[in-house]
C-alpha positions in Angstrom: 0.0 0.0 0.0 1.3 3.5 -1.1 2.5 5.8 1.7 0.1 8.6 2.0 1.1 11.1 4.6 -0.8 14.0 3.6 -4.6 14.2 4.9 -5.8 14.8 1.2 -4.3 13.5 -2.6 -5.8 13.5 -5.8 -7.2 10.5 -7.9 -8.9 10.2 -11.4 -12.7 10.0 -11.8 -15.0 9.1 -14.3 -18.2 11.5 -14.2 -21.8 10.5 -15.8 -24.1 13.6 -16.0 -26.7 13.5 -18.5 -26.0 10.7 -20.4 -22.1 11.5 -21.1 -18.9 10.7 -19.2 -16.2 13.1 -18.6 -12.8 12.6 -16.6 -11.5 14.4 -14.5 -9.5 14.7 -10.8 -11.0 14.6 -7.3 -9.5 15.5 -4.1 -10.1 12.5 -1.7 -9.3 12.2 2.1 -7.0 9.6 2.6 -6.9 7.1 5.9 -4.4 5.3 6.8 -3.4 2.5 9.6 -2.1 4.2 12.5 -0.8 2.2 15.3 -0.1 3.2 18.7 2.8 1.6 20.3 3.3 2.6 24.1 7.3 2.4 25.2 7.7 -0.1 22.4 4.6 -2.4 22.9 2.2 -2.1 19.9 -1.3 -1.4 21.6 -4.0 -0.3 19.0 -4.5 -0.5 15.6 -6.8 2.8 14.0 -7.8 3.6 10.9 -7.6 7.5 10.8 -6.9 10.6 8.6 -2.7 11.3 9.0 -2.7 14.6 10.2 -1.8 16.2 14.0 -0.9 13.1 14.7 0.6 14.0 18.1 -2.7 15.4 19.6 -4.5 12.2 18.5 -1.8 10.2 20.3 -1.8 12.3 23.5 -6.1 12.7 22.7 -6.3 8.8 22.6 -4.4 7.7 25.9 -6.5 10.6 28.2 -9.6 9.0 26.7 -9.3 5.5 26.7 -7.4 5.9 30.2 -4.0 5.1 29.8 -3.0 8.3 31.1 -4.4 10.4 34.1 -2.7 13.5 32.5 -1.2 14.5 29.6 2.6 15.1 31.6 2.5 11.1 31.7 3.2 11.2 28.1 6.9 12.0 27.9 7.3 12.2 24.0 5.2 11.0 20.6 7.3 10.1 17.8 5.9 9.4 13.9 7.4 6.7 12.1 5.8 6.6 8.1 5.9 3.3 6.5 4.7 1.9 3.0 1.8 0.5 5.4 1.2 3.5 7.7 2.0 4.8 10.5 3.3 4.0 13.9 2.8 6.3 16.9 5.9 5.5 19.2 4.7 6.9 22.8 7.0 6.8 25.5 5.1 6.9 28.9 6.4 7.5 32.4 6.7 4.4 34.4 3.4 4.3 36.5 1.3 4.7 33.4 2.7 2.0 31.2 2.6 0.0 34.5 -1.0 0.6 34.7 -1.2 -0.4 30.7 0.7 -3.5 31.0 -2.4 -4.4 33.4 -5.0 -4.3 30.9 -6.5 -7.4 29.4 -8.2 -5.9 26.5 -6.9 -6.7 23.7 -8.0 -3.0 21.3 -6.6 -4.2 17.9 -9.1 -4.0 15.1 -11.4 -2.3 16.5 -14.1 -0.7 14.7 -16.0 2.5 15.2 -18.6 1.5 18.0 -15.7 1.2 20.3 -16.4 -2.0 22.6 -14.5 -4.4 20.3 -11.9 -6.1 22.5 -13.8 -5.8 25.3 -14.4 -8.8 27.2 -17.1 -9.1 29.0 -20.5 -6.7 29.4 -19.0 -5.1 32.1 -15.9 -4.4 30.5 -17.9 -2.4 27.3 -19.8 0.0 29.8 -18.0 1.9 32.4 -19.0 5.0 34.3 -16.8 7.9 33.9 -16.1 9.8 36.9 -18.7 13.2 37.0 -18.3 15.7 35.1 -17.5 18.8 38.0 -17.4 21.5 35.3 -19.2 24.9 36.1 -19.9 25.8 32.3 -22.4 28.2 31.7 -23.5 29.3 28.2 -26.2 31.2 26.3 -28.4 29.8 23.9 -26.9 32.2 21.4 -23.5 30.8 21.6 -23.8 27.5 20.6 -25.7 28.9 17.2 -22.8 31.4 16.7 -20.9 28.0 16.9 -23.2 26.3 14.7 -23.3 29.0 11.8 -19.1 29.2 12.1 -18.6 25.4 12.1 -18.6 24.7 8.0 -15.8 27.6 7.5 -13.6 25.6 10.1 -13.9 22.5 7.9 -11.3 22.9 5.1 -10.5 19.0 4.4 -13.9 18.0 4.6 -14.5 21.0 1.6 -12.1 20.0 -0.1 -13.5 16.5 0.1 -16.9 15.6 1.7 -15.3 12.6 3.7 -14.4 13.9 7.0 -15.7 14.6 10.7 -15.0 17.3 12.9 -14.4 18.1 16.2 -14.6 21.9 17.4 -13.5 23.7 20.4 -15.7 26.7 21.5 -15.6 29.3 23.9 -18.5 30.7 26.2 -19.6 33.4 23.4 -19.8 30.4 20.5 -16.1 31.2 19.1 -14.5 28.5 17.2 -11.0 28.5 18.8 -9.7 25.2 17.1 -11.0 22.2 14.8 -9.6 19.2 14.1 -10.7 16.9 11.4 -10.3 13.1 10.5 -12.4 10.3 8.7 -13.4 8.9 11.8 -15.7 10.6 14.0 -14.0 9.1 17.7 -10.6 10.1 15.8 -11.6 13.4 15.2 -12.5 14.1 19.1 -9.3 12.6 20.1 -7.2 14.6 18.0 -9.6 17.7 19.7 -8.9 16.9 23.3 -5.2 15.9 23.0 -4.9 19.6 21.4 -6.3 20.8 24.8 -4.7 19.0 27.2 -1.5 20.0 25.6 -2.2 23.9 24.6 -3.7 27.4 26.6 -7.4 27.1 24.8 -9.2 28.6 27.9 -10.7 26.8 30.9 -14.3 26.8 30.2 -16.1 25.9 26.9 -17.7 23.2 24.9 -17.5 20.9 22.2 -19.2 20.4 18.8 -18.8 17.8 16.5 -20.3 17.1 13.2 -21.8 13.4 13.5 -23.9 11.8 15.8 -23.5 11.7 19.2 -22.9 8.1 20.5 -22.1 6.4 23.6 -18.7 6.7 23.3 -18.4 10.2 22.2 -20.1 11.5 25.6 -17.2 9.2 27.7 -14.6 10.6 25.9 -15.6 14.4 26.7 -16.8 13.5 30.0 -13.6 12.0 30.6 -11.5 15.0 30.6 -14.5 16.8 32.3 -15.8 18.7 29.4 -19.2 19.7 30.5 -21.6 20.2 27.4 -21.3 18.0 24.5 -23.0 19.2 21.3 -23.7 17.3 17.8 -25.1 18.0 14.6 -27.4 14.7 14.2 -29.0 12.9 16.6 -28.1 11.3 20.2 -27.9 7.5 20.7 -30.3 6.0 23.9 -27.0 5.0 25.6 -25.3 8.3 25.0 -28.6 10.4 26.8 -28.3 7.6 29.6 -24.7 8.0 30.6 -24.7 11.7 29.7 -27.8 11.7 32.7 -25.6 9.6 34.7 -22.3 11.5 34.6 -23.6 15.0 34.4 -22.6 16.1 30.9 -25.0 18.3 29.2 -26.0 16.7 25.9 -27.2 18.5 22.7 -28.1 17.3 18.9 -29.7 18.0 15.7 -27.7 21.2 16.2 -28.6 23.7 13.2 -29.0 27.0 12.7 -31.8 28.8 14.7 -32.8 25.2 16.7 -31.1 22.6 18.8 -32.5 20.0 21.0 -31.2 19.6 24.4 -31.2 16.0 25.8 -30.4 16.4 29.4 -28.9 18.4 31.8 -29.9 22.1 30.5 -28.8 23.7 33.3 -25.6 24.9 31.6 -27.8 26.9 29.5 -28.9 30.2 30.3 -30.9 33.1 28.8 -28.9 36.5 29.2 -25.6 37.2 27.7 -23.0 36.4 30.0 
């Protein structure tokens, strides 16, 4: 398999419109195999978009618990090959203790997240509750919502990607990351905070669904309002209920549908 590094490369199409067929290029996203290997022990397997690489490293091990904070990762390191690329994390010594405890076995897992997992007990966990004191207007989360598609410049340039946004208490965008995987994209989001001055208080807006896993991952790192553009999953409203986060979807311009915990909404302009 080639070596594609770049999140984006061209191919060659055939187009049928109206009876005819014309070629022409196309800008597709590409994914890759990314592996994560933790102080030279290959853990995880991920399809994903090859771009900030080293937030989605840092992004994956808060989420998935491998670290307690990001100062446990002591450096990321990219190695390219003709079959993708490895992610060679060096952890300090009580974390990859803590990892060489696990017993799930991650490779190959797909996008529901609970592959590897071994028993029921294993696939749903309780994260610790969310403590954050977020409070936002209504208005904010639409100026996110009406800013999000100019954030979005790989999935313009190819209509294949997710995103993952980073907003402040007025509804400024302050970062975006992108990938083809939805998970990915949230990953790469939250290792970007946990390593970078992005303010203390605000919320996150992604561009799928809202699943089960999604509302773990943010409540994880204690992110307090979680808001998507489609529609919530029954297990994601449950554990968002349970854990304290405050749960949005079908987010569009001039409506959005809160699922629990509207208490971090309020009416005036703060």
């Amino acid at each position: 398999m080639a070596n594609l590094t770049g999140p984006a490369h061209r191919v060659e199409r055939h187009i049928w419109m109206d009876g005819q067929v014309s070629l022409a290029d196309d800008i597709v996203a590409t994914e890759t195999p990314v592996a994560l290997v933790y102080n030279g022990i290959s853990h995880v397997v991920m399809m994903a978009s090859p771009s900030y690489l080293e937030d989605f490293a840092f992004g994956f091990s808060l989420t998935e618990g491998i670290v307690k904070t990001s100062s446990q990762i002591l450096d990321v390191e990219e190695l390219h090959t003709d079959l993708g690329v490895e992610l060679q994390v060096t952890l300090a010594a009580e974390a990859f203790a803590g990892l060489k405890q696990r017993r799930r076995n991650l490779v190959g897992r797909t996008g529901c997240g609970l592959c590897g997992a071994e028993s029921l007990s294993q696939a749903i966990t309780l994260p610790s509750p969310v403590t954050s004191d977020l409070r936002v207007p209504h208005s904010a989360l639409q100026r996110a919502i009406s800013e999000l598609s100019r954030h979005q410049e790989l999935q313009r340039q190819t209509g294949a990607v997710h995103g993952a946004a980073w907003c402040d208490t007025q509804g400024e965008i302050m970062a975006l990351r992108e990938d083809v995987g939805r998970h990915n994209a949230l990953d790469k989001l939250i290792g970007l905070i946990s390593r970078n001055a992005l303010g203390k208080e605000g919320f996150v807006l992604v561009t799928s669904r809202a699943s089960y896993e999604m509302v773990a991952k943010v409540a994880s790192v204690n992110i307090g309002l979680l808001a998507a553009v489609s529609g919530p999953t029954s297990l994601a409203v449950t554990l968002a209920k349970q854990c304290g986060v405050t749960l949005v979807g079908f987010s569009r311009p001039n409506r959005h549908v809160i699922y629990c915990n509207k208490k971090r909404f309020v009416s005036e302009t703060l």
